[in-house]
LUMDO-603158 format. One record per residue: x, y, z of N, C-alpha, C in turn; residue number from 1; residue in one letter; chain. Coordinates in nm, 3 decimals. Atoms other than C-alpha are relative to their C-alpha. Example, Ala and Ser with C-alpha at 12.3 -4.5 7.8 and 13.67 -1.06 7.14 Angstrom:
<rs>
0.089_-0.119_0.000_1.230_-0.450_0.780_0.090_0.120_0.000_1_A_A
-0.082_-0.119_-0.006_1.367_-0.106_0.714_-0.077_0.109_0.073_2_S_A
</rs>
This chain:
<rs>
0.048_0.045_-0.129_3.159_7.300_5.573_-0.076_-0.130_-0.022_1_X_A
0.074_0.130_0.045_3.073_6.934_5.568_-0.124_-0.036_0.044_2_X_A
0.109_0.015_-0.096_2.778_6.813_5.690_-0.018_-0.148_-0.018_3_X_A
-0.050_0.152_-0.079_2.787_6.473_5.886_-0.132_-0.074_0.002_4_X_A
0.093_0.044_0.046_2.504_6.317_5.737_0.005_-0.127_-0.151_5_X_A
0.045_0.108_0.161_2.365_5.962_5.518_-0.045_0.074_-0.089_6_X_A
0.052_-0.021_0.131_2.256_6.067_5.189_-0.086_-0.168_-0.056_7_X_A
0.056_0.110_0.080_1.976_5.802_4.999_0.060_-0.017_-0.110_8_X_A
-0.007_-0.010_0.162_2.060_5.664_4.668_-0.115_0.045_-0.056_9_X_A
0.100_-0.031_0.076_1.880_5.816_4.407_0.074_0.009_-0.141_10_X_A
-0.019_-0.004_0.093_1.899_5.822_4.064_0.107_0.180_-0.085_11_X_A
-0.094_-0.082_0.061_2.105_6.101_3.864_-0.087_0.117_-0.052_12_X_A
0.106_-0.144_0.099_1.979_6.380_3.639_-0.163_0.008_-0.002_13_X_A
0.146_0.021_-0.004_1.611_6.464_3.672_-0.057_-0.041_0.118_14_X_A
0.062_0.044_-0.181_1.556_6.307_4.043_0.038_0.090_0.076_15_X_A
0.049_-0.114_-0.127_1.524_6.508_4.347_0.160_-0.096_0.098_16_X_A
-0.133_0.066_-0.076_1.912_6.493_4.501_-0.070_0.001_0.155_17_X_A
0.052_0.038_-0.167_1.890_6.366_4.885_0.063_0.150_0.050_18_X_A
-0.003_-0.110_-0.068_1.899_6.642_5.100_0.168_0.103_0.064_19_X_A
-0.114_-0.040_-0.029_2.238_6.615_5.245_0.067_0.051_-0.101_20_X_A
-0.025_-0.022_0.182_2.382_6.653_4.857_-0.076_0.155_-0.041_21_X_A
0.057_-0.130_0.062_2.170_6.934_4.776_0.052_0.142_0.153_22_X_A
-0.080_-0.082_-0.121_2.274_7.106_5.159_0.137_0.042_-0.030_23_X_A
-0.149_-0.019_0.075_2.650_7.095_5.036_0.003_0.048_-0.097_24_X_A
-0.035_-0.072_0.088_2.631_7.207_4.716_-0.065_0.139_0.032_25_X_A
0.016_-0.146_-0.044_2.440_7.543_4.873_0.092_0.024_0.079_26_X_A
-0.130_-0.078_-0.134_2.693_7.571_5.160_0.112_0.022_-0.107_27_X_A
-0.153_-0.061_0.057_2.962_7.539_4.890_-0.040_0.138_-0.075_28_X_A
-0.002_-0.176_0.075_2.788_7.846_4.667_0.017_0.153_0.130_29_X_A
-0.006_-0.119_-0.075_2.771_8.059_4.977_0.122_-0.001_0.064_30_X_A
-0.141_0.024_-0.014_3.146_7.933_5.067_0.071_0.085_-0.114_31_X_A
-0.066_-0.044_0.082_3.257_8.045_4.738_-0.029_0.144_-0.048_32_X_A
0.104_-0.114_0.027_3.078_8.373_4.708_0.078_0.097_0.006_33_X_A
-0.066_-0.145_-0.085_3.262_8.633_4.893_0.083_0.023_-0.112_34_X_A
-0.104_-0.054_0.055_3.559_8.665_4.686_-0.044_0.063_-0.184_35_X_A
0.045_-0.069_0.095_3.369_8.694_4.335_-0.111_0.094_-0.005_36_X_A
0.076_-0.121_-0.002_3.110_8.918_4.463_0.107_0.121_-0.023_37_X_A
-0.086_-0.074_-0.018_3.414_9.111_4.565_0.102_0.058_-0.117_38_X_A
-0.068_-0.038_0.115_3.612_9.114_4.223_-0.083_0.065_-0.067_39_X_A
0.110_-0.052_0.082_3.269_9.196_4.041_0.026_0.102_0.046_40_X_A
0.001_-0.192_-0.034_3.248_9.537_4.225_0.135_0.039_-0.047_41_X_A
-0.146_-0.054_-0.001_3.628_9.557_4.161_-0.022_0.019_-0.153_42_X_A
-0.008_0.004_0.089_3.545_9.498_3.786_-0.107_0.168_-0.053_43_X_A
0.120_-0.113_0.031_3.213_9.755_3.817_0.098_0.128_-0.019_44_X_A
-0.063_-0.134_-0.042_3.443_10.023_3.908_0.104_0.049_-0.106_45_X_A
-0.067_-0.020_0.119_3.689_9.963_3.661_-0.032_0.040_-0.161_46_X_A
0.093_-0.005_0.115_3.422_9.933_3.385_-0.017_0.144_-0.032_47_X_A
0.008_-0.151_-0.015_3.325_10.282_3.499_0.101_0.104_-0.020_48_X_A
-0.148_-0.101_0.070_3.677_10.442_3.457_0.022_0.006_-0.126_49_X_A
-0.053_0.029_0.106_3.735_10.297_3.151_-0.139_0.076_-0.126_50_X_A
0.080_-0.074_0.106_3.414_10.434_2.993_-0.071_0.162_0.035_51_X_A
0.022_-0.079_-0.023_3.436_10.727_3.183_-0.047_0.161_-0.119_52_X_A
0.018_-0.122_0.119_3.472_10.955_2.898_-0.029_-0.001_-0.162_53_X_A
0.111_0.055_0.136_3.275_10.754_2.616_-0.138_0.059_0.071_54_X_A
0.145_-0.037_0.011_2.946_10.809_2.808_-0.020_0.091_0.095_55_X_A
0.036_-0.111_-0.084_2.754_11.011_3.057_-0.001_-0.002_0.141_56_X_A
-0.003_0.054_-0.077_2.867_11.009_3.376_-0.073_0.009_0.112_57_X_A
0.138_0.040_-0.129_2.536_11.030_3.591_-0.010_-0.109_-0.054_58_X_A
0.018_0.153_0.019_2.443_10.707_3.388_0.111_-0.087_0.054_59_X_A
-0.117_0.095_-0.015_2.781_10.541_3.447_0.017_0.022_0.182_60_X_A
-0.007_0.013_-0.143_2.782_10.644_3.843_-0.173_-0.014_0.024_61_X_A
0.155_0.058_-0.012_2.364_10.541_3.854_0.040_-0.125_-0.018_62_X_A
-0.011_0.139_0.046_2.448_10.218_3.706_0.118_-0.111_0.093_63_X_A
-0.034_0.016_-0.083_2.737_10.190_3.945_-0.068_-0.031_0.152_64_X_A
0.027_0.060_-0.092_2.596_10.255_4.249_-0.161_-0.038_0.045_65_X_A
0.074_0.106_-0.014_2.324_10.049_4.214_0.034_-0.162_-0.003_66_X_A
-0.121_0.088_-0.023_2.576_9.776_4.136_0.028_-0.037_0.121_67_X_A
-0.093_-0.046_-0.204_2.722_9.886_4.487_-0.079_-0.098_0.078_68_X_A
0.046_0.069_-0.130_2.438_9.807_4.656_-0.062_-0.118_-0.009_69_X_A
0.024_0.181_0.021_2.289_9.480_4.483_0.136_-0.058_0.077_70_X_A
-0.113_0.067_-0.067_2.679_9.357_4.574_0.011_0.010_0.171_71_X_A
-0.009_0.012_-0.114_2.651_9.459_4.913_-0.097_-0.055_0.095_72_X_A
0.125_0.083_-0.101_2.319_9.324_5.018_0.052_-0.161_-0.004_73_X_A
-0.019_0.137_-0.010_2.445_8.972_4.873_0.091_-0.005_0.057_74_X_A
-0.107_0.076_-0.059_2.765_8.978_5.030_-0.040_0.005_0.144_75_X_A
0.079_0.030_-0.156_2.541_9.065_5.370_-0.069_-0.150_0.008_76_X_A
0.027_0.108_0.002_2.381_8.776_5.295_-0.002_-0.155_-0.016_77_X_A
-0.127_0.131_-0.035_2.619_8.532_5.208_0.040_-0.042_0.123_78_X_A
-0.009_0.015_-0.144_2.758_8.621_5.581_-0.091_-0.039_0.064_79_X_A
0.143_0.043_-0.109_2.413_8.553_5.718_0.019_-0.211_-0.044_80_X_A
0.037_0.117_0.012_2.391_8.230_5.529_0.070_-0.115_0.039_81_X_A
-0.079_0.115_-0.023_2.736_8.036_5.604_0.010_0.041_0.152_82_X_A
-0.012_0.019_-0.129_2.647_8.093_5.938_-0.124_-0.092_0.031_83_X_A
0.079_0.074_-0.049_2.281_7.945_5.964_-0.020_-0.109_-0.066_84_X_A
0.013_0.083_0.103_2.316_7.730_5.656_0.015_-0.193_0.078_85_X_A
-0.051_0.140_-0.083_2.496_7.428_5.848_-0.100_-0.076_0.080_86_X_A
0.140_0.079_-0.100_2.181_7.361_6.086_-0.142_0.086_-0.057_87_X_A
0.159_-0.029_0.019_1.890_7.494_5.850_-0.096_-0.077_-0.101_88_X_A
0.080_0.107_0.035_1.624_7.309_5.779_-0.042_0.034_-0.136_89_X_A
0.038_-0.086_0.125_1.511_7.565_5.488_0.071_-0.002_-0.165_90_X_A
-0.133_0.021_0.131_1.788_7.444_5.221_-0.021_0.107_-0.143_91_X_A
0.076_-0.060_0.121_1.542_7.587_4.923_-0.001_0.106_0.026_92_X_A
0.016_-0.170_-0.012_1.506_7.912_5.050_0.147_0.072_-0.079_93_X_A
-0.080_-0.091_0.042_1.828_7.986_5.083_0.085_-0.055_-0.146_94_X_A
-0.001_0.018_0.117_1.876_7.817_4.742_-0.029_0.131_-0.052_95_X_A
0.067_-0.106_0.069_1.628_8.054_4.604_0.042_0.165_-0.012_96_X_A
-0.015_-0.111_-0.038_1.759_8.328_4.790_0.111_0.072_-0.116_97_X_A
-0.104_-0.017_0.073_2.117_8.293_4.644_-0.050_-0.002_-0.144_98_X_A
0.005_-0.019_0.157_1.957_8.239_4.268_-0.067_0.163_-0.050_99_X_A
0.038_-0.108_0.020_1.776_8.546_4.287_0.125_0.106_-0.002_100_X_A
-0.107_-0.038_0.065_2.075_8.742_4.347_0.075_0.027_-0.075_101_X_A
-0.007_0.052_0.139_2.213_8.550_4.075_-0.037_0.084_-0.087_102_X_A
0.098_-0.040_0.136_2.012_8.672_3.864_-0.011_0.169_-0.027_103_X_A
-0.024_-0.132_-0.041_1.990_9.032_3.992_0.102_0.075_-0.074_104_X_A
-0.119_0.004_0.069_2.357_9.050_3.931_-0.015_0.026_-0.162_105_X_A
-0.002_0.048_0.132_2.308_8.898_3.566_-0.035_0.124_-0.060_106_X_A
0.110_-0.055_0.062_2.010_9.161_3.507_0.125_0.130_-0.011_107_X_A
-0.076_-0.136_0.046_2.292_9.473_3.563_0.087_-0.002_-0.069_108_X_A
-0.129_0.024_0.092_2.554_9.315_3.398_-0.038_0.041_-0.132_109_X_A
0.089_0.032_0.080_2.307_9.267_3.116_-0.001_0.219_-0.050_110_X_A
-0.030_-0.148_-0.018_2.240_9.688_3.144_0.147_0.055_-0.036_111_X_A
-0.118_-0.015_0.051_2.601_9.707_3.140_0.014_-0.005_-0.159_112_X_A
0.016_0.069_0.067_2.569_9.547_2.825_-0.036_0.072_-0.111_113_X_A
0.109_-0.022_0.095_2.276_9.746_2.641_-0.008_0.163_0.030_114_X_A
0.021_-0.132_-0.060_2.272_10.053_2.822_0.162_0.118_-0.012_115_X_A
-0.159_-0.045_-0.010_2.649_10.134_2.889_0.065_-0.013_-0.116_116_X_A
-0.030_0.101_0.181_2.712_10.051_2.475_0.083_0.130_-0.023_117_X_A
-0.123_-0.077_0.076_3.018_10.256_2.323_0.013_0.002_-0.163_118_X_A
0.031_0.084_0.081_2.865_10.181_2.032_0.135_0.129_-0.117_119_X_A
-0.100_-0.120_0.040_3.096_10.523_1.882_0.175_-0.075_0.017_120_X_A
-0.147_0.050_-0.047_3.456_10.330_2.017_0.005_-0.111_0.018_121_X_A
-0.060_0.136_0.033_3.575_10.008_1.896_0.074_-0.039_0.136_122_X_A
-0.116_0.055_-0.148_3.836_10.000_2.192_-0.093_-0.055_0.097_123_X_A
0.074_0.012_-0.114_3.550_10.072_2.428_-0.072_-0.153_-0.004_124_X_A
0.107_0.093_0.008_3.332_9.852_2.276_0.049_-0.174_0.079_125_X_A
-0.099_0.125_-0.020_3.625_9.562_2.327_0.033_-0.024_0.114_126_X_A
-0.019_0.045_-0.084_3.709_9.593_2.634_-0.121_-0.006_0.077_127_X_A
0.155_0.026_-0.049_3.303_9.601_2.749_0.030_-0.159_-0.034_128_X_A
0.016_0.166_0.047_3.312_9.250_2.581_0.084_-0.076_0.085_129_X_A
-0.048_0.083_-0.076_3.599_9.148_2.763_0.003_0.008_0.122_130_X_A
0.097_-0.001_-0.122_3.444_9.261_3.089_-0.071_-0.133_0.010_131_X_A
0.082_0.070_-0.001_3.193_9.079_3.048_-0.021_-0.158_-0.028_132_X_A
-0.007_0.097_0.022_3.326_8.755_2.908_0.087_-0.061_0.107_133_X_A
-0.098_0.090_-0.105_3.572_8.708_3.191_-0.070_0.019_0.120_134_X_A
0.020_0.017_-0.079_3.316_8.789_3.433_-0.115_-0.094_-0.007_135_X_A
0.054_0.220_0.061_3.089_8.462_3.270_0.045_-0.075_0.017_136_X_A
-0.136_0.152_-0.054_3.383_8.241_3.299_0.000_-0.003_0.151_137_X_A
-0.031_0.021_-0.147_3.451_8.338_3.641_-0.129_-0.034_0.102_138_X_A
0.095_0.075_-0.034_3.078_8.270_3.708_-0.006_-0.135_0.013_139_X_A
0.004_0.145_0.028_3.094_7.955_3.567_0.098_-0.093_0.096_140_X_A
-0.090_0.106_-0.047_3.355_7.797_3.776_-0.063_0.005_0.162_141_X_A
0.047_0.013_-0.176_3.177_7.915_4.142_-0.163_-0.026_0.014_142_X_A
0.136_0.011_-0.044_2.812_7.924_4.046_-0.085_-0.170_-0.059_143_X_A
0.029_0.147_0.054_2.809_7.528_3.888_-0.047_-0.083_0.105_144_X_A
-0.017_0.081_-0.086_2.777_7.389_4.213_-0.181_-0.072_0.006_145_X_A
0.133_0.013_-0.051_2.388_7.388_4.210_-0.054_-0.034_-0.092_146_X_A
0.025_0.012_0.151_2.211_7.289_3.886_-0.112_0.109_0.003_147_X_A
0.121_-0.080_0.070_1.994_7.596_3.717_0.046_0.169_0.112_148_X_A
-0.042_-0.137_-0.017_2.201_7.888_3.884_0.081_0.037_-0.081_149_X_A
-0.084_-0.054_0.123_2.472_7.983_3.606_-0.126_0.049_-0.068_150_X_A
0.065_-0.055_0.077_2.234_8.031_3.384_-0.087_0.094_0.034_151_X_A
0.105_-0.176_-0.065_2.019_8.314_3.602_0.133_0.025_-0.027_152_X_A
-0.092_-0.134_0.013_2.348_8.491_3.587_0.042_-0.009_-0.143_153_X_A
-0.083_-0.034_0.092_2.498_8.430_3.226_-0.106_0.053_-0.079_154_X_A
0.074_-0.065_0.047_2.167_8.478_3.051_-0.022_0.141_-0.005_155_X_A
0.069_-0.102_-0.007_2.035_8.776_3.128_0.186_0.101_0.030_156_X_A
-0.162_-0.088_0.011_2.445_8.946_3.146_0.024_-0.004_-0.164_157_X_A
-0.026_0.015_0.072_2.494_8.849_2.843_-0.096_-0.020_-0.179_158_X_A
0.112_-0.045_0.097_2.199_8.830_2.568_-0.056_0.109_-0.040_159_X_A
0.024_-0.161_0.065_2.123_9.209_2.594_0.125_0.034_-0.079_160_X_A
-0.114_-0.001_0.019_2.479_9.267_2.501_0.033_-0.069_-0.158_161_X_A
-0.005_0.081_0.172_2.432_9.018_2.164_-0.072_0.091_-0.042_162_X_A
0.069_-0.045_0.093_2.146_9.181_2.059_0.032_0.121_0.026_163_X_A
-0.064_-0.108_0.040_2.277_9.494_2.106_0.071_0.054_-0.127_164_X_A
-0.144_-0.013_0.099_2.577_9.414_1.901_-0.075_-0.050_-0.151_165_X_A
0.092_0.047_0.135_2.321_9.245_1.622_-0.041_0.128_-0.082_166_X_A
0.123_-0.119_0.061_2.133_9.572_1.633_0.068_0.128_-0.084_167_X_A
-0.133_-0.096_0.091_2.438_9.800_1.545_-0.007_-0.034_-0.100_168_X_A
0.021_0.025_0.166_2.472_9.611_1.245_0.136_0.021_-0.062_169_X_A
-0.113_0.028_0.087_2.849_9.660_1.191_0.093_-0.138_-0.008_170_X_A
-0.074_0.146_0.045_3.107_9.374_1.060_0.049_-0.008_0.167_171_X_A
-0.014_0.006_-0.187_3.266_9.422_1.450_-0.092_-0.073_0.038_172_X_A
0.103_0.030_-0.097_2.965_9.435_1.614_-0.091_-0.145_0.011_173_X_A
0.065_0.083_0.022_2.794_9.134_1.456_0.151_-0.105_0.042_174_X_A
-0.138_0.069_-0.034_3.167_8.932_1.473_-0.049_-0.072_0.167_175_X_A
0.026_-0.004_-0.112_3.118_8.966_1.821_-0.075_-0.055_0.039_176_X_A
0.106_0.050_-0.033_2.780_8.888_1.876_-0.020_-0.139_-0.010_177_X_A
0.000_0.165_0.054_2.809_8.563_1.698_0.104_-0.102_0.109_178_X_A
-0.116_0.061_-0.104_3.107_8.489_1.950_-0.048_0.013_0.086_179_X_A
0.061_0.017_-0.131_2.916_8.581_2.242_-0.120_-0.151_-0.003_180_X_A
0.057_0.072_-0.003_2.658_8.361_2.161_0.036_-0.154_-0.013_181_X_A
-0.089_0.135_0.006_2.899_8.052_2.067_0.062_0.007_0.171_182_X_A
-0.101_0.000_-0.115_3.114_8.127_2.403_-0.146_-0.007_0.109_183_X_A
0.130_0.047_-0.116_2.744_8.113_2.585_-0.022_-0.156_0.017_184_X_A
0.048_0.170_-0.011_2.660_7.759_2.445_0.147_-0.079_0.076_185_X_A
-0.089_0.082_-0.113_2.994_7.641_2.577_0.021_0.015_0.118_186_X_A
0.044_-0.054_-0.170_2.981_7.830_2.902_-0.088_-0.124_0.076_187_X_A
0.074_0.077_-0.013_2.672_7.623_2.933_0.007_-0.160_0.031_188_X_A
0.019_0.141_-0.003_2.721_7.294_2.855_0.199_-0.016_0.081_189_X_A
-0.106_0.067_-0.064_3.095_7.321_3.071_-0.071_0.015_0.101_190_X_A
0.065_0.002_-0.163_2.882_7.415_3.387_-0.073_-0.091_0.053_191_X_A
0.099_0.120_-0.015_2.639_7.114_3.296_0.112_-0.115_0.073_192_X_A
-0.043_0.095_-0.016_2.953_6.926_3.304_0.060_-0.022_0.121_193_X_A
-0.096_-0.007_-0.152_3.143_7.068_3.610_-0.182_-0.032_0.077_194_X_A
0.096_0.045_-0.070_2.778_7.016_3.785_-0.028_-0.139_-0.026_195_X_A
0.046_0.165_-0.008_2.757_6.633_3.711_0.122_-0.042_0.067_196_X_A
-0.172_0.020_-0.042_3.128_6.588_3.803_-0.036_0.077_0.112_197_X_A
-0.002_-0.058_-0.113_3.096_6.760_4.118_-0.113_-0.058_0.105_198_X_A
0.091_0.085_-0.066_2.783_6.623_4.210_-0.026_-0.175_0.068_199_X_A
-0.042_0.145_0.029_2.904_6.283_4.118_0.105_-0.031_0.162_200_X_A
-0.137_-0.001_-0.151_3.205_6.373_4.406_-0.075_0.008_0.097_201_X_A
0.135_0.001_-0.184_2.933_6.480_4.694_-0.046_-0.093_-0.012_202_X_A
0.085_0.123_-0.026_2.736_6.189_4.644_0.098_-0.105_0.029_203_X_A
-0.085_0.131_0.045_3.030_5.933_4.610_0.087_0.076_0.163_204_X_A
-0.111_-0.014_-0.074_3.229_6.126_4.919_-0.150_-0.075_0.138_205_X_A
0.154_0.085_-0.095_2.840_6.069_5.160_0.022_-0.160_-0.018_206_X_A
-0.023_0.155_0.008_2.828_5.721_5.031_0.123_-0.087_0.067_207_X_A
-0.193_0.044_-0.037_3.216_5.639_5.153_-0.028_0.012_0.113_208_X_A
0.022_-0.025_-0.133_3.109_5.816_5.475_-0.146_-0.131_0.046_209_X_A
0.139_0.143_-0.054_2.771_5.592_5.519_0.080_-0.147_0.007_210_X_A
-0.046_0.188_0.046_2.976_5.262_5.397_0.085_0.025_0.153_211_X_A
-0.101_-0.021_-0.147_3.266_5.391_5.690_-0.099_-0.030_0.096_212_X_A
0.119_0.024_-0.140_2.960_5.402_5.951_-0.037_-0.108_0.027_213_X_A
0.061_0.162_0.009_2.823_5.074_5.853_0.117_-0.060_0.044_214_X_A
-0.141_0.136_0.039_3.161_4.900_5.840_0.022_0.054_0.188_215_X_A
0.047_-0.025_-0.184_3.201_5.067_6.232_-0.109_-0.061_0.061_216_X_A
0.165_0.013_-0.089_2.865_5.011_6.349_0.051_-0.165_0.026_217_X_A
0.045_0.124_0.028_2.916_4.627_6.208_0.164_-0.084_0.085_218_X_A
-0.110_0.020_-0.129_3.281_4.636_6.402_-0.007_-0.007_0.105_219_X_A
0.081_-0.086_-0.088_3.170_4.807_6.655_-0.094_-0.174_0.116_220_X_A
0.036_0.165_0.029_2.908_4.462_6.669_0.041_-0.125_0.030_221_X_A
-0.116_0.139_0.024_3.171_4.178_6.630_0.058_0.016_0.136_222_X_A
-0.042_0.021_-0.138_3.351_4.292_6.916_-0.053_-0.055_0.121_223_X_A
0.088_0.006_-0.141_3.076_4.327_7.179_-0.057_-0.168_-0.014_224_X_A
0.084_0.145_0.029_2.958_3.955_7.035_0.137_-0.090_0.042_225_X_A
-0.088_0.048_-0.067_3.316_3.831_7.083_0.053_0.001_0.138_226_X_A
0.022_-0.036_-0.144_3.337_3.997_7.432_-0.097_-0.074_0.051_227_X_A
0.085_0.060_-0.043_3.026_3.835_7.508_-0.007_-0.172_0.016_228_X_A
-0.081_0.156_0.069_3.160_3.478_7.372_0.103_-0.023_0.085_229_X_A
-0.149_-0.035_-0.030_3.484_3.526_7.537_-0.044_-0.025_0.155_230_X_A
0.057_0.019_-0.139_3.291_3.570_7.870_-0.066_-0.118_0.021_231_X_A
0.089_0.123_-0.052_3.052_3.308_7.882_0.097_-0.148_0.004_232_X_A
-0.099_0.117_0.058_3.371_3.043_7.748_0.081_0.023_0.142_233_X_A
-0.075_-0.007_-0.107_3.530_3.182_8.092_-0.085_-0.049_0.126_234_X_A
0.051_0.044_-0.084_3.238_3.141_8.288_-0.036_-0.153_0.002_235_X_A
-0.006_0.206_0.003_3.159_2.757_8.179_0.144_-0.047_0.030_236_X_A
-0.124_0.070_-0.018_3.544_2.710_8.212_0.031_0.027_0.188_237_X_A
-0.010_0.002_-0.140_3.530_2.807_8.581_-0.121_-0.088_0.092_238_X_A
0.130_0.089_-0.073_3.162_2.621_8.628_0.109_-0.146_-0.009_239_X_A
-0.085_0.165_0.032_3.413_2.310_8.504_0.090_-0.029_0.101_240_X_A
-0.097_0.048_-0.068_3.701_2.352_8.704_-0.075_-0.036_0.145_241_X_A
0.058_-0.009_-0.153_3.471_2.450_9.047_-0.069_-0.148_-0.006_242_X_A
0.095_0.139_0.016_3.276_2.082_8.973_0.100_-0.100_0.004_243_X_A
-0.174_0.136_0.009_3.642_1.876_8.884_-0.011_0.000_0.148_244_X_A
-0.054_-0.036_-0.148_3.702_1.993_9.246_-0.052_-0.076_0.070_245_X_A
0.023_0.083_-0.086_3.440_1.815_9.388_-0.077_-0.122_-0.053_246_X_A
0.063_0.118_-0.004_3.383_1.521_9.237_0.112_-0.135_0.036_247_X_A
-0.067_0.139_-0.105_3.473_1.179_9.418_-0.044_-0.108_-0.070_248_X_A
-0.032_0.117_0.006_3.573_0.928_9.260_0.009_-0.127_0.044_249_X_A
0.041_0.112_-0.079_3.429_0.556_9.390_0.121_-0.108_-0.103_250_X_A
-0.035_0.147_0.093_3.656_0.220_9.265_-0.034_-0.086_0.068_251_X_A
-0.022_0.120_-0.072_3.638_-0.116_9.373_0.030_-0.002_0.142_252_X_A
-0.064_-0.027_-0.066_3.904_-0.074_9.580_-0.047_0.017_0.161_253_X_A
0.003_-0.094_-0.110_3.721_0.153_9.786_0.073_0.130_-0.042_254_X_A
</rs>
């Protein structure tokens, strides 16, 4: 949802983006929301089958539906937000709102992680990991939009889950760990990158729109000054002819 607004220049990394710029990249996280809230629960559920009969299943349906309902308050509130988002003055809030979430999220994944551990079944253990690493990636590509939200969710999903696997202490488990923690730092620094590159595009698409306005406005301008030119060159050309008309010519003659 665009929003039909100048943006200031300002400097890059470290400065305070102009308002419009920072408005868009929240409308796009609460644009992009719905569908990976929606796979996450699809993944929770699956998680839960799959370790149905490694662990205990009051923990594994507790851990669920609490899942449930973190996912369902944010996807209530996603709906709330790409409706008032477009005309609210509050941008930060619902920044804040959405990172908390974020983070929320992260914190059960994280549980998932430390709590939900198969530490008895290699298989289990493997496909926990690859839970969890494809639902980081798939973070990373919707929650970049904002700078300093990825990381509320990959952190805290993913660091209980290392040291978990540290704490075991087998050749696996450590393998692993060492790969989670490599596949974090790049996680990281691609979200830094899709957030400068993306940011780089909102600012540069505003700017195009401001230059368009100006270049109108300054059209816009020219005309009404040529119209105005155009007129007055008609009215002296009729003060001329109405005066030819009556002037009388004296010669000699008579």
């Amino acid at each position: 949802m665009p929003i039909n607004s100048n943006p200031t220049n300002t400097e890059h990394a470290g400065k305070e983006l102009p308002d419009t710029v920072l408005r868009e990249q929240v409308c796009l996280l609460y644009q992009q929301a719905t569908a990976p809230l929606l796979l996450s629960q699809a993944n929770a559920f699956i998680l839960s089958a799959v370790l149905w009969s490694a662990l205990s299943p009051s923990l594994l349906l507790g851990w669920l539906g609490l899942f449930s309902v973190v996912i369902s308050t944010r996807l209530y509130w996603v709906q709330r937000g790409l409706r008032r988002l477009p005309h609210a003055t509050d941008v930060l809030i619902w920044r804040n709102t959405f990172g908390l979430g974020v983070f929320i999220s992260g914190c059960l994944w994280g549980v998932a992680g430390s709590l939900l551990f198969p530490g008895e079944s290699a298989q289990h253990l493997v496909f926990l990991a690859i839970i969890l690493a494809g639902t980081s990636a798939g973070g990373m590509t919707t929650l970049s939009w904002v700078r300093g939200i990825f990381p509320l969710f990959l952190l805290p999903m993913l660091t209980p889950f290392a040291l978990r696997l540290m704490w075991q202490g087998t050749l696996l488990s450590v393998s692993l760990a060492l790969l989670i923690v490599l596949y974090s730092i790049v996680l990281l620094n691609s979200s830094r990158s899709l957030y400068r590159t993306t940011t780089d595009a909102i600012r540069l698409r505003f700017e195009n729109l401001a230059l368009a306005n100006d270049l109108h406005q300054t059209n816009r301008t020219l005309q009404a000054e040529q119209a105005a030119l155009q007129e007055a060159r008609n009215s002296y050309q009729d003060i001329f002819e109405t005066a030819s008309e009556g002037i009388y010519v004296s010669t000699p003659e008579g």
